[in-house]
C-alpha positions as CSV (number, residue, x, y, z in Angstrom):
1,X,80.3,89.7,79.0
2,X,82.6,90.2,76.0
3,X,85.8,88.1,74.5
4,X,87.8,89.5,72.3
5,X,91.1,88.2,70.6
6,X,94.1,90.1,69.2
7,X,97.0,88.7,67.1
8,X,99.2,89.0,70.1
9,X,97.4,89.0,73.2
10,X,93.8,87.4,74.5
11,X,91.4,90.1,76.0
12,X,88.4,88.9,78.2
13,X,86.3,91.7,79.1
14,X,83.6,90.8,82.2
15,X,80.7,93.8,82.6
16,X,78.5,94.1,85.8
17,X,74.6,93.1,84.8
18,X,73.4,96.8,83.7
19,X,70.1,96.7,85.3
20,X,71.7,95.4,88.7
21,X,74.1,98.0,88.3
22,X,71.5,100.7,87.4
23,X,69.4,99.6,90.2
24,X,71.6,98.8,93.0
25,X,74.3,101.6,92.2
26,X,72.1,104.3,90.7
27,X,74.6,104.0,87.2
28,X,74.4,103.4,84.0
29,X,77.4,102.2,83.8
30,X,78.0,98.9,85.4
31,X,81.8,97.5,86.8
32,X,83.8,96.2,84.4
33,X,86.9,94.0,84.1
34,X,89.2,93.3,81.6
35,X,91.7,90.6,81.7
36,X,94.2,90.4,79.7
37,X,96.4,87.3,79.0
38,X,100.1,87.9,78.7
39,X,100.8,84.3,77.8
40,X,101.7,80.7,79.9
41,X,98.0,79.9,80.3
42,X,96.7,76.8,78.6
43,X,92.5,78.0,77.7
44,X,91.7,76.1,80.2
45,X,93.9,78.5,83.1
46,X,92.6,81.4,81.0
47,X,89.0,80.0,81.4
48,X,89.4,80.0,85.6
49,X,90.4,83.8,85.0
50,X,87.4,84.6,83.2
51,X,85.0,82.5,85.2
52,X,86.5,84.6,88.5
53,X,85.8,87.9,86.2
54,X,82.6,87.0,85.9
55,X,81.9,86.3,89.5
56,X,83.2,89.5,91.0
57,X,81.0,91.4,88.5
58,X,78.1,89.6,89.8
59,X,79.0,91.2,93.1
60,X,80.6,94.5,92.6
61,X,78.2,95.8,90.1
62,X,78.6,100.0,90.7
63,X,81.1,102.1,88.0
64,X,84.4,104.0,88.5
65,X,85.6,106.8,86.9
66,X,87.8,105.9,83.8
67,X,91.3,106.6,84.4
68,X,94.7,107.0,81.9
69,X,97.1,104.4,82.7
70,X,100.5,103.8,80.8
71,X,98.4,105.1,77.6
72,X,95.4,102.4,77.9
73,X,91.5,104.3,79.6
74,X,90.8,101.7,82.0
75,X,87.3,101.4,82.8
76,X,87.1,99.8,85.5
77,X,90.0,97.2,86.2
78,X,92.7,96.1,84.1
79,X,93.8,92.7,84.8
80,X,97.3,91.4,83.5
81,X,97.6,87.4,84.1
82,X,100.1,85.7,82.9
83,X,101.9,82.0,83.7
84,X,105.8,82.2,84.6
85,X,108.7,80.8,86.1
86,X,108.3,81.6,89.6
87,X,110.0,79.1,92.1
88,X,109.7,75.5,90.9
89,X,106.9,73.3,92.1
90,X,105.3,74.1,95.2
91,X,106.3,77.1,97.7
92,X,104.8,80.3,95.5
93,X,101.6,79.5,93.5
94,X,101.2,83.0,92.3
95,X,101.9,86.6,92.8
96,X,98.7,88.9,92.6
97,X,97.4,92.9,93.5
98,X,96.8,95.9,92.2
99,X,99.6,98.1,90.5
100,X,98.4,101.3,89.9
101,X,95.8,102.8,92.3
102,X,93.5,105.6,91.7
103,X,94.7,108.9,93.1
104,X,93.7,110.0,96.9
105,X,92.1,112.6,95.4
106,X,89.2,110.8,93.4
107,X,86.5,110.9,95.9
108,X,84.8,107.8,96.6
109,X,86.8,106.1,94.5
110,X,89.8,107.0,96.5
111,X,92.9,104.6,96.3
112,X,90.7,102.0,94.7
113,X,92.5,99.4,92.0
114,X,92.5,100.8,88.5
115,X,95.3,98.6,87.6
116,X,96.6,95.0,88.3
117,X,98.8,92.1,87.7
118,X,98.5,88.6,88.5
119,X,101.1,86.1,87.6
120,X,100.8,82.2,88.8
121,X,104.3,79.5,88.5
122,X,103.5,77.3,85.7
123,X,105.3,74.9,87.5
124,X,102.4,75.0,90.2
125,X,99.1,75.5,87.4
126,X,98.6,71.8,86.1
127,X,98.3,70.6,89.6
128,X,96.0,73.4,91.3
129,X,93.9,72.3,88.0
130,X,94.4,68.9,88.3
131,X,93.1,69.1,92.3
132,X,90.3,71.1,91.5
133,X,91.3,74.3,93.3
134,X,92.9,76.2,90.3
135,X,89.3,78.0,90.0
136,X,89.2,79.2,93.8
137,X,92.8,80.4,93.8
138,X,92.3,82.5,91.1
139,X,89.2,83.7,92.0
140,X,90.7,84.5,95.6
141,X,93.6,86.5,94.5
142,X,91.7,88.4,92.0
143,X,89.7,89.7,94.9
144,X,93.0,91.2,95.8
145,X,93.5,92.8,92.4
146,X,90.3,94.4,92.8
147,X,90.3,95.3,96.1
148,X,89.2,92.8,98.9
149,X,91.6,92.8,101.6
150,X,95.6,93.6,102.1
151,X,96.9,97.1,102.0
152,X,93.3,98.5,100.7
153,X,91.2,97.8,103.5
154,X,94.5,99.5,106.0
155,X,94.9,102.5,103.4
156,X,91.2,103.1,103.5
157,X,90.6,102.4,107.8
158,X,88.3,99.6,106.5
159,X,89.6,97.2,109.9
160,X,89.6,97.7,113.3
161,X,92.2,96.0,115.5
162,X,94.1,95.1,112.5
163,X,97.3,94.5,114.0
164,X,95.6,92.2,117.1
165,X,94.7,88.1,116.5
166,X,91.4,89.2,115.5
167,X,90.7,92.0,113.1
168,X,87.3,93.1,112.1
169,X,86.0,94.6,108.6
170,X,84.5,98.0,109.7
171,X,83.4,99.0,106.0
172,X,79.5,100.6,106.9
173,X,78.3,100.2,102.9
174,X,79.7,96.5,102.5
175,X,78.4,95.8,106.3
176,X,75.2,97.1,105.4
177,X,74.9,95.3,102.7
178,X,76.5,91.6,104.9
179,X,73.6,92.7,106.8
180,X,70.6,91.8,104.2
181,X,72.5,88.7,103.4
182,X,73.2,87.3,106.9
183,X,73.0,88.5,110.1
184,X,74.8,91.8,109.9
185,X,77.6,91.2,112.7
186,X,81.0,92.0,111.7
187,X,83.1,88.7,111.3
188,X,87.0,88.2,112.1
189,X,89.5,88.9,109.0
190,X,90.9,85.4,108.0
191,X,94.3,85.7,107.4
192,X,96.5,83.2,105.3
């Protein structure tokens, strides 16, 4: 994993472990995700952003194909985060998901995040730090920027009985992979 800093902006770039990558998704290439911080983060906030970086390249390890975006080659996530006024105290933590997707037409890739935006109320960031969840929350809703859950898994048919009390993840790669970990039977979709 990589930090780098500009004059205007901080950029925190996370990189898939190549040899997991190289073994697990037959590239040389591993995932990669760049964060960068728009402003309204104390380092500490930005910290939780890079720590979740780094844990979602420790499980989604495979590459994407690079794609143009608003004049910036994204390879493989581009994460804006910022802290702003949102609502006060309370209510609306944060606002998170991909922006730009890749086009239906990019194979397996299809539809999947190339671009995303998460902004939390800096009204509501202190507090999530100061009760010890601030590094879940963001973790959680950068699973969203990259993919896990929402829209995605509907665009892509990745749940059956989604609009019932208890949807399933039907996704036969990730469920394989479920499998080696536990006991390989699909599991209800949690919703907030």
């Amino acid at each position: 994993m990589t930090k780098s800093a500009t004059r205007t902006r901080t950029v925190y770039t996370a990189r898939a472990d190549a040899g997991q990558a190289k073994a697990i998704a037959a590239t040389e290439s591993p995932f990669t995700i760049e964060v960068r911080f728009l402003g309204g983060l104390t380092e500490v906030q930005q910290a939780a952003f890079t720590q979740a970086a780094d844990r979602w390249v420790r499980v989604i390890v495979g590459d994407l194909p690079e794609v143009e975006i608003d004049g910036d080659v994204i390879d493989d996530v581009l994460i804006l985060a910022q802290g702003v006024n949102i609502d006060g105290p309370g209510r609306i933590l944060g606002q998170a998901g991909p922006t730009h997707l890749r086009t239906a037409g990019a194979g397996a890739s299809a539809l999947l995040p190339a671009k995303g935006a998460m902004s939390f109320d800096t009204a509501d960031l202190a507090k999530m730090e100061e009760a010890g969840t601030l590094d879940d929350v963001i973790t959680h809703e950068m699973g969203h920027v990259v993919g896990v859950g929402g829209l995605l898994w509907s665009r892509k048919e990745l749940l059956a009985d989604e609009d019932s009390d208890n949807p399933t993840f039907t996704g036969r790669a990730a469920m394989r992979e479920y499998g080696r970990l536990r006991d390989g039977q699909p599991r209800a979709v949690l919703r907030r």
